[in-house]
KEKE-3310 file (N, C-alpha, C; in steps of 0.2 Angstrom, whole numbers, plus 5000, padded with zeros to 4 digits):
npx = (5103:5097:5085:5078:5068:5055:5044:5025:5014:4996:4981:4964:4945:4939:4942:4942:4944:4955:4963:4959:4966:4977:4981:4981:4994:5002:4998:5005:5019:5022:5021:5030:5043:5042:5045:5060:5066:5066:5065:5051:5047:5034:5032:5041:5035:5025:5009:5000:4987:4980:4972:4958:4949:4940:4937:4926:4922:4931:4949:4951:4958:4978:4986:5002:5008:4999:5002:4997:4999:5003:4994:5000:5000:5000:4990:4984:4977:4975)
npy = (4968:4980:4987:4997:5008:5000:4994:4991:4989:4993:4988:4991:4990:5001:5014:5005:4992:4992:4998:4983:4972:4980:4978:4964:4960:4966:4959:4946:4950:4955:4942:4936:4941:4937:4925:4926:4931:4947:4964:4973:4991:5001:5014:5017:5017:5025:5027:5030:5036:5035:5041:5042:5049:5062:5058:5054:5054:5045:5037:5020:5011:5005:4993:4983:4971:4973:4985:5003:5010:5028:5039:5047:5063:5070:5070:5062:5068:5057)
npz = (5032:5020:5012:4998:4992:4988:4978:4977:4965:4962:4952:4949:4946:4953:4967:4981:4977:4972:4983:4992:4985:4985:5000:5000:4993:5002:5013:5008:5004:5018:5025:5018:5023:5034:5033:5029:5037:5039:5041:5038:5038:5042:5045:5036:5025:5013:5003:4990:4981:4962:4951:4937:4940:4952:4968:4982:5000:5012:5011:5010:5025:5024:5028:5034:5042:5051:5054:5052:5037:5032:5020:5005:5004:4992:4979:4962:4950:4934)
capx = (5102:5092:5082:5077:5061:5052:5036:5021:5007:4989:4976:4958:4941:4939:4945:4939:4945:4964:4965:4958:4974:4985:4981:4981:4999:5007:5001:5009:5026:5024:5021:5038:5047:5045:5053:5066:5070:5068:5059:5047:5046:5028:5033:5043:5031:5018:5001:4996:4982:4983:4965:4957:4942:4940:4932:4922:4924:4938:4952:4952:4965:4982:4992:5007:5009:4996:5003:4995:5004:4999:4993:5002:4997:5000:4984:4985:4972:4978)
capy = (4969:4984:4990:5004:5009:4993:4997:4989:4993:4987:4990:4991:4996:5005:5011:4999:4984:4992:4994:4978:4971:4980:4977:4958:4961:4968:4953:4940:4953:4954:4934:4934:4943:4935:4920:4929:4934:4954:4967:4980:4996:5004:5019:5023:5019:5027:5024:5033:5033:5034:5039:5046:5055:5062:5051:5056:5048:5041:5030:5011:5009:5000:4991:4979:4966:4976:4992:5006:5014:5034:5038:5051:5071:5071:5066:5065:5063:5056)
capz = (5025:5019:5004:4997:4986:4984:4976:4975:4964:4962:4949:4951:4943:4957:4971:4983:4972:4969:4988:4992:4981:4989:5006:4999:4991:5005:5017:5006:5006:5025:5028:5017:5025:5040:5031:5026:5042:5035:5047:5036:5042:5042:5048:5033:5018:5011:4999:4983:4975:4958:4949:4930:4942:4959:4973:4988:5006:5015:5006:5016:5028:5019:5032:5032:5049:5059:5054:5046:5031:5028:5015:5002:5004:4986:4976:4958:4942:4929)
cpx = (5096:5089:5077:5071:5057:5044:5032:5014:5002:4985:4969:4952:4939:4943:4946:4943:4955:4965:4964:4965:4979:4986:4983:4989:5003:5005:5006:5016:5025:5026:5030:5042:5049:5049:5056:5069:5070:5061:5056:5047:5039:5027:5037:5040:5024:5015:5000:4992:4983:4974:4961:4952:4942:4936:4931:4924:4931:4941:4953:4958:4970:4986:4996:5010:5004:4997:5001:5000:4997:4998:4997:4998:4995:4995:4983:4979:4976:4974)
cpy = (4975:4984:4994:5003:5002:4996:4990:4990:4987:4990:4988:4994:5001:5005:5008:4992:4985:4994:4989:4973:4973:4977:4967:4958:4961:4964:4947:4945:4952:4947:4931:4936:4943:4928:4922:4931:4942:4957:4974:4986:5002:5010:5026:5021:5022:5024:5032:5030:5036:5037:5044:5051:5056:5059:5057:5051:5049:5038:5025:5010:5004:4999:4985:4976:4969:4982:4996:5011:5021:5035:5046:5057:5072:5067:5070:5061:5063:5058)
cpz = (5025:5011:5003:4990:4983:4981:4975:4972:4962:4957:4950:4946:4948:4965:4976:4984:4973:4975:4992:4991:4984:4996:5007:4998:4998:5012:5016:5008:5013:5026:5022:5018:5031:5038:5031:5031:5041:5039:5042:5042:5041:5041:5040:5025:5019:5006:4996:4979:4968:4953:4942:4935:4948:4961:4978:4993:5008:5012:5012:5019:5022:5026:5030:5042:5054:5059:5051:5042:5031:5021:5011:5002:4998:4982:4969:4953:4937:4923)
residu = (UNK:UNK:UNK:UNK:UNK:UNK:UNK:UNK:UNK:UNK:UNK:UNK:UNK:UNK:UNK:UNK:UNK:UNK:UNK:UNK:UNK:UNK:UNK:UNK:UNK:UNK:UNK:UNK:UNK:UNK:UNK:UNK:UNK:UNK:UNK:UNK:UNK:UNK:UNK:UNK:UNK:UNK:UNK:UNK:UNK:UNK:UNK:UNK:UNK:UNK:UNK:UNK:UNK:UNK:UNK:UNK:UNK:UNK:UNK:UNK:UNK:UNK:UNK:UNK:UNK:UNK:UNK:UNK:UNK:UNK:UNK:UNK:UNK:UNK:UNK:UNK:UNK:UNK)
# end
């Protein structure tokens, strides 16, 4: 079984807080999809941030079973 474009988004007051959230989301999806019998592929999602003002720094790793997800070239202010 496959699937195609699952998204998952996180909110946050910052961004700290909304990858926090994500990196929590996408354990519980991982820990279901080892019930499920269903193999993620790391390799082929990516991470966008999302944000009204530029930031300074590094964005915080986002992984999914151990694997790190890259993060999107494309960086948008809304």
């Amino acid at each position: 079984m496959f699937t195609d474009d699952t998204k998952v988004h996180c909110v946050g007051i910052n961004r700290d807080v909304a990858v926090s959230l994500l990196n929590r989301a996408l354990t519980e999806l991982y820990e279901w999809c080892l019930i499920k019998r269903l193999t993620p592929h790391p390799k082929n999602c990516e991470a966008m941030l999302m944000t009204r003002s530029n930031f300074i720094g590094p964005i915080p790793p986002v992984s999914i079973g151990g694997s790190l997800i890259t993060w999107s070239e494309l960086k948008i202010s809304i």
